[in-house]
DSSP file (Angstrom, degrees, kcal/mol; ACC not computed):
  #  RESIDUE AA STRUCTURE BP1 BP2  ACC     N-H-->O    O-->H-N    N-H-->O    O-->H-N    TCO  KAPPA ALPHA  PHI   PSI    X-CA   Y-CA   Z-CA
    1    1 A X              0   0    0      0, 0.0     2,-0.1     0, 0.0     0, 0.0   0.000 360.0 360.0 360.0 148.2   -0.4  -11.7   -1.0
    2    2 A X        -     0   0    0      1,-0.1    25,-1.0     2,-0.0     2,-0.3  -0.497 360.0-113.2 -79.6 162.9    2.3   -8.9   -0.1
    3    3 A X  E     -A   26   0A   0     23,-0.3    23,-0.3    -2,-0.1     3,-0.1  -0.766  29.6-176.3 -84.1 121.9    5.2   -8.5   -2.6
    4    4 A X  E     +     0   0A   0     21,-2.8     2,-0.2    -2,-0.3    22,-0.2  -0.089  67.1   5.4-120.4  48.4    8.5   -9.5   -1.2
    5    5 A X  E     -     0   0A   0     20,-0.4    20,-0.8     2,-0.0     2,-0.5  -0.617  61.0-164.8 162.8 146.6   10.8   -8.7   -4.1
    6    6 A X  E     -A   24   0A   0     -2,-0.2    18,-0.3    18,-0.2     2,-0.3  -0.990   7.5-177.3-141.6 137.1   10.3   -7.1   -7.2
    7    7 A X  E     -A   23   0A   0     16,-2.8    16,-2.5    -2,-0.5     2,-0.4  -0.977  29.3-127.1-152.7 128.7   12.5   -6.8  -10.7
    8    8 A X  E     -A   22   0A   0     -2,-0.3    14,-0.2    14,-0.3    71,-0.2  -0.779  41.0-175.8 -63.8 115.2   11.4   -4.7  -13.7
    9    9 A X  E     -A   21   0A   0     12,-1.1    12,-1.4    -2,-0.4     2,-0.5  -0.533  38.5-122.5-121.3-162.8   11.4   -6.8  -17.0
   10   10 A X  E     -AB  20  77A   0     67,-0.6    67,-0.9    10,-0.2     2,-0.8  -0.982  37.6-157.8-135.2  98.1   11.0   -7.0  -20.5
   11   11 A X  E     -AB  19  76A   0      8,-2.8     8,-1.6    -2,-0.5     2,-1.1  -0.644   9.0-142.9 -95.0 140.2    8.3   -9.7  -21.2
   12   12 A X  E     -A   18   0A   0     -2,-0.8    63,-0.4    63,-0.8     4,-0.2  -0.578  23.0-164.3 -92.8  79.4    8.1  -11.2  -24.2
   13   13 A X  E  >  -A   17   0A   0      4,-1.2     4,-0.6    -2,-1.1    61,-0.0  -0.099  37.6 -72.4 -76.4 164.8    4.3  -12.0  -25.4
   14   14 A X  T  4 S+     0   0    0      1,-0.3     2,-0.6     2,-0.2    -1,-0.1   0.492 129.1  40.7   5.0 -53.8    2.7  -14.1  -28.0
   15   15 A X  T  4 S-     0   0    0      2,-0.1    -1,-0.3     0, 0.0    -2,-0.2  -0.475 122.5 -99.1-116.8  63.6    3.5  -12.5  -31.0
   16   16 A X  T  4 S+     0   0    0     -2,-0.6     2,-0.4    -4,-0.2    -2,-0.2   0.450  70.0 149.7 -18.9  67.5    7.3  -11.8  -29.7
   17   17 A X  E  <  -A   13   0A   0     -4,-0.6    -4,-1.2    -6,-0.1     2,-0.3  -0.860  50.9-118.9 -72.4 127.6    6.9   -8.6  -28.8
   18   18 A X  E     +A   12   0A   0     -2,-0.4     2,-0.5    -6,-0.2    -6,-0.2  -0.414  33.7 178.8 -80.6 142.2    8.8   -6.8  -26.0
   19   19 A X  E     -A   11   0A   0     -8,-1.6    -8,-2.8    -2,-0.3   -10,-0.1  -0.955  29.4-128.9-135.1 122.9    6.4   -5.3  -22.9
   20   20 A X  E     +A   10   0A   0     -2,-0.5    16,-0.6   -10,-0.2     2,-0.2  -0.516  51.3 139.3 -71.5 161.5    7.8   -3.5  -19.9
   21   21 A X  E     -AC   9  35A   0    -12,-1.4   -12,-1.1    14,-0.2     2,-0.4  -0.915  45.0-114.6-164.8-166.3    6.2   -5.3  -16.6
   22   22 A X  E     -A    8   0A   0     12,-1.4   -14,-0.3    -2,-0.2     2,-0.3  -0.894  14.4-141.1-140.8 150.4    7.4   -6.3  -13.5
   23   23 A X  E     -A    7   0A   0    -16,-2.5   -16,-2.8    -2,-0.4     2,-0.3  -0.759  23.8-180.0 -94.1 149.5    7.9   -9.9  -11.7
   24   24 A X  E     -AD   6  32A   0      8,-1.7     8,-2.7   -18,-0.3     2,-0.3  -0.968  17.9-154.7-134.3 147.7    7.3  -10.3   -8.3
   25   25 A X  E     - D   0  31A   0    -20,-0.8   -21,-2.8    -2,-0.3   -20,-0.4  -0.818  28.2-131.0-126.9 161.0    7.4  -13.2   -5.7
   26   26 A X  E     -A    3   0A   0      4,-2.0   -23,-0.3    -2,-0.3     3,-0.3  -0.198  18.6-100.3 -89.9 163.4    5.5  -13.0   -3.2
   27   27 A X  S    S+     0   0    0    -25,-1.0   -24,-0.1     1,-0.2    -2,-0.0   0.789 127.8  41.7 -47.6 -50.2    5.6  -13.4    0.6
   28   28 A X  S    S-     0   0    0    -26,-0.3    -1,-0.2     2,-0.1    79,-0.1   0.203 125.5-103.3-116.1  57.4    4.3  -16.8    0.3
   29   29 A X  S    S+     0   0    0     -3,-0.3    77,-0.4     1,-0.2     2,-0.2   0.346  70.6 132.4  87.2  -1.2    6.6  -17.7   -2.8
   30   30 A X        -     0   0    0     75,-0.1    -4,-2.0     1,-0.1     2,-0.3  -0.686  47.6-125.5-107.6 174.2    4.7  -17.5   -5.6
   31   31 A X  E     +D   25   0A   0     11,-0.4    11,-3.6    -2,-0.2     2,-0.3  -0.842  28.0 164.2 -94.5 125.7    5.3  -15.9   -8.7
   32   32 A X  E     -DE  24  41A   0     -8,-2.7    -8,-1.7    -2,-0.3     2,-0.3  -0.844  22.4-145.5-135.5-179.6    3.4  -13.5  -10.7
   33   33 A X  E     - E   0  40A   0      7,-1.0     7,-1.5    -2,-0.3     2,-0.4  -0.901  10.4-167.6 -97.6 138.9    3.8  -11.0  -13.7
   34   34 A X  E     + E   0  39A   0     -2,-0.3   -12,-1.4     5,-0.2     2,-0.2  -0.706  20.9 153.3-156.6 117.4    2.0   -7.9  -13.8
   35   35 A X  E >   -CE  21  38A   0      3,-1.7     3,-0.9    -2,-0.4   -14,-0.2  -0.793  64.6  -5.8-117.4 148.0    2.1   -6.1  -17.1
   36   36 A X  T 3  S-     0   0    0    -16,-0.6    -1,-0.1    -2,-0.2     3,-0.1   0.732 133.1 -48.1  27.3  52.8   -0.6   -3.4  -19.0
   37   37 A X  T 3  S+     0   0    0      1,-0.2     2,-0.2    -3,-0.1    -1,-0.2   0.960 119.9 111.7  44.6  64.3   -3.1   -4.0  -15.9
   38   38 A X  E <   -E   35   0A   0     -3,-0.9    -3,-1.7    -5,-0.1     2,-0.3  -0.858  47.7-165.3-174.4 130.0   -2.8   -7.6  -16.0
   39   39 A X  E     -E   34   0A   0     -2,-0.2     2,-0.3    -5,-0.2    -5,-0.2  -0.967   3.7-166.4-130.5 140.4   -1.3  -10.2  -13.5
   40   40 A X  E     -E   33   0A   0     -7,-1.5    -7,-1.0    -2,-0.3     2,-0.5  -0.775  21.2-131.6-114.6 169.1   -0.5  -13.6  -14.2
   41   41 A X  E     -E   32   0A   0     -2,-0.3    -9,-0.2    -9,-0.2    20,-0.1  -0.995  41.4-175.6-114.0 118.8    0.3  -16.4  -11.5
   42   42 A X        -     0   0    0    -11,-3.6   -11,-0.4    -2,-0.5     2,-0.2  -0.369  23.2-153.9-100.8 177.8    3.6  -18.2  -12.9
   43   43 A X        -     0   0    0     16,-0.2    16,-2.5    -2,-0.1     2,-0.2  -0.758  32.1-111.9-164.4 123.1    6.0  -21.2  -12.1
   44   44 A X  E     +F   58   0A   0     14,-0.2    14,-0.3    -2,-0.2     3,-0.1  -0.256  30.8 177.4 -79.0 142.8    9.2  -21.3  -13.1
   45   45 A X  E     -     0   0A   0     12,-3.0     2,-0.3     1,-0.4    13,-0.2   0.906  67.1 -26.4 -82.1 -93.9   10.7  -23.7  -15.8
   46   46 A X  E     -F   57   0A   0     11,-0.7    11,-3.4     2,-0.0    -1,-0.4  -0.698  52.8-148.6-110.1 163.2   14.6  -22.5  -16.1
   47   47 A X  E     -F   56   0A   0     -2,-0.3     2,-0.5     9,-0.2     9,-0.3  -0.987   2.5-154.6-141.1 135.9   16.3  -20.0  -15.7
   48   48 A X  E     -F   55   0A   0      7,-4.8     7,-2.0    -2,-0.3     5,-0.1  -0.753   6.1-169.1-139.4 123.2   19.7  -18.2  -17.1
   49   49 A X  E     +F   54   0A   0     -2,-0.5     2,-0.2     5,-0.2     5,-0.2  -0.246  12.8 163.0 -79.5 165.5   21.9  -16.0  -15.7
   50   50 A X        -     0   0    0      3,-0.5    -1,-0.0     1,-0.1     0, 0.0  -0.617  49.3 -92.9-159.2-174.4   24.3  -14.3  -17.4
   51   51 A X  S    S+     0   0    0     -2,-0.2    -1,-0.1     1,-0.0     3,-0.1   0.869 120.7  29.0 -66.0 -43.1   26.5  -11.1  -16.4
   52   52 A X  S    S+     0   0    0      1,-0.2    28,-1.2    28,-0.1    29,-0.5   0.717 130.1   6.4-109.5 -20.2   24.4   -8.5  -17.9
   53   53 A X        -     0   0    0     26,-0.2    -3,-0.5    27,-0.1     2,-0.3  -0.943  55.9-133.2-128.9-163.8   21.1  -10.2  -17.7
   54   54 A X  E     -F   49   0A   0     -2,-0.3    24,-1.0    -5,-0.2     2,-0.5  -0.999  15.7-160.6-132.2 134.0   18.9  -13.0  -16.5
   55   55 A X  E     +FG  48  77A   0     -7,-2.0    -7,-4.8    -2,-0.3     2,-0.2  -0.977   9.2 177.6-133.4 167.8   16.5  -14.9  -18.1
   56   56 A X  E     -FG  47  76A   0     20,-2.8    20,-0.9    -2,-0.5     2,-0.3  -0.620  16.9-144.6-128.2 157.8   13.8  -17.0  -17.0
   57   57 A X  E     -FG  46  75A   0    -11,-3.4   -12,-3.0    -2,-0.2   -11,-0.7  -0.848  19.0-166.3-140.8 107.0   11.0  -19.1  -18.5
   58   58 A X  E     -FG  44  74A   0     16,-1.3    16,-2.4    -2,-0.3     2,-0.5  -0.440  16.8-133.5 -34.8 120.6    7.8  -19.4  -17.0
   59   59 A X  E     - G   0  73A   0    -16,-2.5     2,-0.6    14,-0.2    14,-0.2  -0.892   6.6-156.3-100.9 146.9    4.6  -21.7  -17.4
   60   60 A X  E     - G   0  72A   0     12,-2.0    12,-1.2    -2,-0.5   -18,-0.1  -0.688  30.9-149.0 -92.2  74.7    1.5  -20.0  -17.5
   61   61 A X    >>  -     0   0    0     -2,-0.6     3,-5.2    10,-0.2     4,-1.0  -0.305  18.1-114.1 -91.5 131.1   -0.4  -23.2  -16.4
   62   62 A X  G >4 S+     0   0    0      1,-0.3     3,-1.7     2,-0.2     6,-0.2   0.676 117.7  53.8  21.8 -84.5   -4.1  -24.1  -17.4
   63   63 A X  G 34 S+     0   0    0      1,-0.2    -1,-0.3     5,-0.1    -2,-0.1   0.520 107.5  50.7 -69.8   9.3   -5.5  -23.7  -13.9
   64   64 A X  G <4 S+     0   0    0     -3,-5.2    -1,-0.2    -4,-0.1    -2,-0.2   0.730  99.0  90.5 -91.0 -17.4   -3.8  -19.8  -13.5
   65   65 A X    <<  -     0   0    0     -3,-1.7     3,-0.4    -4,-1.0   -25,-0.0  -0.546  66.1-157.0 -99.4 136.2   -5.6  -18.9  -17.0
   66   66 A X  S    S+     0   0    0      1,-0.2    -1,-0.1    -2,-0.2    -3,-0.0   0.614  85.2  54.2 -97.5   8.6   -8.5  -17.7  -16.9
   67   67 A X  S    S-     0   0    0     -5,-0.0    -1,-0.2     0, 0.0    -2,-0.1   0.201 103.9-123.1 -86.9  20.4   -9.9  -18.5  -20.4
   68   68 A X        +     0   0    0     -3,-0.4    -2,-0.1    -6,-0.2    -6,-0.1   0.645  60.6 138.5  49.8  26.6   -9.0  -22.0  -19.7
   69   69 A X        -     0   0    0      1,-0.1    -4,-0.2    -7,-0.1    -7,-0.2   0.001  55.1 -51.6 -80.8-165.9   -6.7  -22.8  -22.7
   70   70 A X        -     0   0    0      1,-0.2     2,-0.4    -9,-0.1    -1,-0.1   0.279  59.3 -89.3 -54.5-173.6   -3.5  -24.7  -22.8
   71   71 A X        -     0   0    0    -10,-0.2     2,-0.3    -3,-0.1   -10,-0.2  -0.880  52.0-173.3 -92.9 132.1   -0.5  -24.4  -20.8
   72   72 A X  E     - G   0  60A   0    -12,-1.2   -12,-2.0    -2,-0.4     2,-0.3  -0.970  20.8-118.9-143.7 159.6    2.0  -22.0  -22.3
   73   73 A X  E     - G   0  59A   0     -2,-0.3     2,-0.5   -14,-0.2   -14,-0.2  -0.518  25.0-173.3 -76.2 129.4    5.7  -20.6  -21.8
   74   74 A X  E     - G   0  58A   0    -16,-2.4   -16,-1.3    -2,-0.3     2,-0.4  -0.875   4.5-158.3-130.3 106.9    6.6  -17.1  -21.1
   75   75 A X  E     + G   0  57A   0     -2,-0.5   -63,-0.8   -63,-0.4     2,-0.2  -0.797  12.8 167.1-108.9 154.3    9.8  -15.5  -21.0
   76   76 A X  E     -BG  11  56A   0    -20,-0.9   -20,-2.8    -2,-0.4     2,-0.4  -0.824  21.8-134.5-135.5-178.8   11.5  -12.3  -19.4
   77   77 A X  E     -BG  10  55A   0    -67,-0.9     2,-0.7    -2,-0.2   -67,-0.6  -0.963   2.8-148.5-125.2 112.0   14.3  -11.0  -18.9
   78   78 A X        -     0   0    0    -24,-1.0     2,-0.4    -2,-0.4   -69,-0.1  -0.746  21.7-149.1  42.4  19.7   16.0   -9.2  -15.9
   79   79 A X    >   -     0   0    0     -2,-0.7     3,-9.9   -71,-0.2     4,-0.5  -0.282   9.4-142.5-102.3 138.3   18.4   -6.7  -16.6
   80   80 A X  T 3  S+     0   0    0    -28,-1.2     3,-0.4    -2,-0.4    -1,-0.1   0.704  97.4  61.1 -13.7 -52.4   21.5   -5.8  -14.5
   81   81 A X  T 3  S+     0   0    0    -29,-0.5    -1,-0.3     1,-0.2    -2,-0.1   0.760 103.8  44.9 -66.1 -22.7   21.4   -2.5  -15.1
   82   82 A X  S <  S+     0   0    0     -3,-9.9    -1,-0.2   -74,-0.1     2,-0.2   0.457 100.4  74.8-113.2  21.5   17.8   -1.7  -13.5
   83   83 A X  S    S-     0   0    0     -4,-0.5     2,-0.3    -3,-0.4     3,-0.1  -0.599  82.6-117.9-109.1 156.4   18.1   -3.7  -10.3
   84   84 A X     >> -     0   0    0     -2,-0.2     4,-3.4     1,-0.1     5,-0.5  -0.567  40.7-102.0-103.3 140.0   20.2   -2.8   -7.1
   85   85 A X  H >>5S+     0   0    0     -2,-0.3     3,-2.4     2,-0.2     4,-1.5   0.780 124.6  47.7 -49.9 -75.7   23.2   -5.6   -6.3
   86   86 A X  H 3>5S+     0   0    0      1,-0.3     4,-3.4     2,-0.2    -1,-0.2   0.712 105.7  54.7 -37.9 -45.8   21.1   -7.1   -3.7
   87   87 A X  H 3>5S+     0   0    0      1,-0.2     4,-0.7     2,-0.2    -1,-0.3   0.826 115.9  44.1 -73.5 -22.0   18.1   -7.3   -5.8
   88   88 A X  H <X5S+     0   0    0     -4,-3.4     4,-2.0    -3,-2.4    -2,-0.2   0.876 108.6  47.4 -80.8 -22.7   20.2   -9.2   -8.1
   89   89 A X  H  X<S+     0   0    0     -4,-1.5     4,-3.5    -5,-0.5     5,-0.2   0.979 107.9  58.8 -48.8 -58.3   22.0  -11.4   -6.3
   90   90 A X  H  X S+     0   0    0     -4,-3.4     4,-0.6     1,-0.2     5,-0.3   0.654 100.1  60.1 -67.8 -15.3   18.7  -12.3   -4.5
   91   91 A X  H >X S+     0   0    0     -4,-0.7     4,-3.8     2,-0.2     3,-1.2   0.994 109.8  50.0 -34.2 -74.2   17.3  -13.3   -8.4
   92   92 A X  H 3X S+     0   0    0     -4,-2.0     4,-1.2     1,-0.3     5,-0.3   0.938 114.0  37.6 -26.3 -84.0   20.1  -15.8   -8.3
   93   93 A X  H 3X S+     0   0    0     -4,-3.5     4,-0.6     1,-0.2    -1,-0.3   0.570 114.3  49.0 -65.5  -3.9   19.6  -17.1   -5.6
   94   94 A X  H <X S+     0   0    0     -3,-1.2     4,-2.7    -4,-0.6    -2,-0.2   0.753 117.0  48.5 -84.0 -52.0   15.4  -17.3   -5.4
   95   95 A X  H  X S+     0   0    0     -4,-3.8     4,-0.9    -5,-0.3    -2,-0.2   0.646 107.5  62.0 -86.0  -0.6   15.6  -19.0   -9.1
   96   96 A X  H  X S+     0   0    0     -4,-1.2     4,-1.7    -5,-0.4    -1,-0.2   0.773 111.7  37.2 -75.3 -41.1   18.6  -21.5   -7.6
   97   97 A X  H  X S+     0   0    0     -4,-0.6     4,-2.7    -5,-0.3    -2,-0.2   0.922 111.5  49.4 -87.8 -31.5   16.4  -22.9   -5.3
   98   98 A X  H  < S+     0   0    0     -4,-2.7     6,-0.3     2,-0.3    -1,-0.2   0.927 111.2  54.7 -69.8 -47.4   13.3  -23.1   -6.8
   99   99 A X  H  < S+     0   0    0     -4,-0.9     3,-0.3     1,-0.2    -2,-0.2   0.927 109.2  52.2 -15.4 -67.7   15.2  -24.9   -9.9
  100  100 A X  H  < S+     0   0    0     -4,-1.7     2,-0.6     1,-0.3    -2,-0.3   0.897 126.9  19.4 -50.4 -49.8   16.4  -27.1   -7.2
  101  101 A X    ><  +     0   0    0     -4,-2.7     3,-0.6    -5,-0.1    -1,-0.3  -0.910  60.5 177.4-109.9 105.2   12.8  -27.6   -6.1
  102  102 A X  T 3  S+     0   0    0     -2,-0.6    -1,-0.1    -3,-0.3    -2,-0.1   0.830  80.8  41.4 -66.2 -28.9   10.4  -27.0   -8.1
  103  103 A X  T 3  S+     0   0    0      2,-0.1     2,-0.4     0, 0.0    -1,-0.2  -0.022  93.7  90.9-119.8  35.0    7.4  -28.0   -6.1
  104  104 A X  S <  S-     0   0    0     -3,-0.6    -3,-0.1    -6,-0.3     2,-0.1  -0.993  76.8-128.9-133.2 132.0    8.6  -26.5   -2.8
  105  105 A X        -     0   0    0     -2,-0.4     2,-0.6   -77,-0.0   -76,-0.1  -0.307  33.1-105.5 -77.1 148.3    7.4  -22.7   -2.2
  106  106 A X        -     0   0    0    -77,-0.4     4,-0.1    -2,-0.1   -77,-0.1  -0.846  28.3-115.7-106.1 119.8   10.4  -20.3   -1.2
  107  107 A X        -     0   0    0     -2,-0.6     3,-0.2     1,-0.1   -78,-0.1   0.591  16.0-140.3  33.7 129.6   10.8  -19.0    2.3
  108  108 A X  S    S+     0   0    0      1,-0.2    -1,-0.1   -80,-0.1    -2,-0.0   0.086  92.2  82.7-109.9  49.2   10.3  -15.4    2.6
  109  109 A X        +     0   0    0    -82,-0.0    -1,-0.2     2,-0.0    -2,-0.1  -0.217  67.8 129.2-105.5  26.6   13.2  -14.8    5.1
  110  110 A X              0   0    0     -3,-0.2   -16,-0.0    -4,-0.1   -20,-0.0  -0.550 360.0 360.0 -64.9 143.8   15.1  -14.9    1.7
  111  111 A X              0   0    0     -2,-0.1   -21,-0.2   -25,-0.0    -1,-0.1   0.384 360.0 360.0 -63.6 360.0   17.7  -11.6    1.4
């Protein structure tokens, strides 16, 4: 799938360490991570925005993983400072709707 947006974050792994990576949604909506040569297929739980960043919480679900363990939570963060106004506004608004529907893909005529 093509990338239609992209934000550099600070993911937060396992053993709560910070990991640069970057999230990207996709042309046809979904969401992945892709950190240290490694990409995960997410779905977002919540999200909160804030002035100076945003963060969001991810499940990593059972059927994305490929060792087949549990379902587990992952959050990153977003920050203001290393995004362009457009690319943040359009955070906002991507993780507004999809909150509002979870189980409905988002449009990529999105700004």
């Amino acid at each position: 799938m093509t990338p239609h947006r992209q934000w550099p974050v600070s993911f937060i792994s396992k053993d709560d360490r910070r990991l640069p990576g970057v999230l990207q949604l996709s042309s046809g909506g979904v969401w992945e991570i892709h950190t240290a040569g490694h990409h995960h297929r997410l779905r977002l739980l919540h999200a909160w925005p804030s002035f100076a960043w945003f963060g969001l919480r991810f499940s990593l679900g059972q059927h994305l993983q490929q060792d087949g363990s549990a379902t587990r939570n992952i959050r990153l963060n977003v920050w203001r400072h290393r995004v362009s106004p457009s690319a943040w506004r359009a955070l906002h608004v991507l993780a507004a709707r999809q909150a509002a529907m979870p189980d409905r893909a988002t449009p990529k005529d999105v700004p």
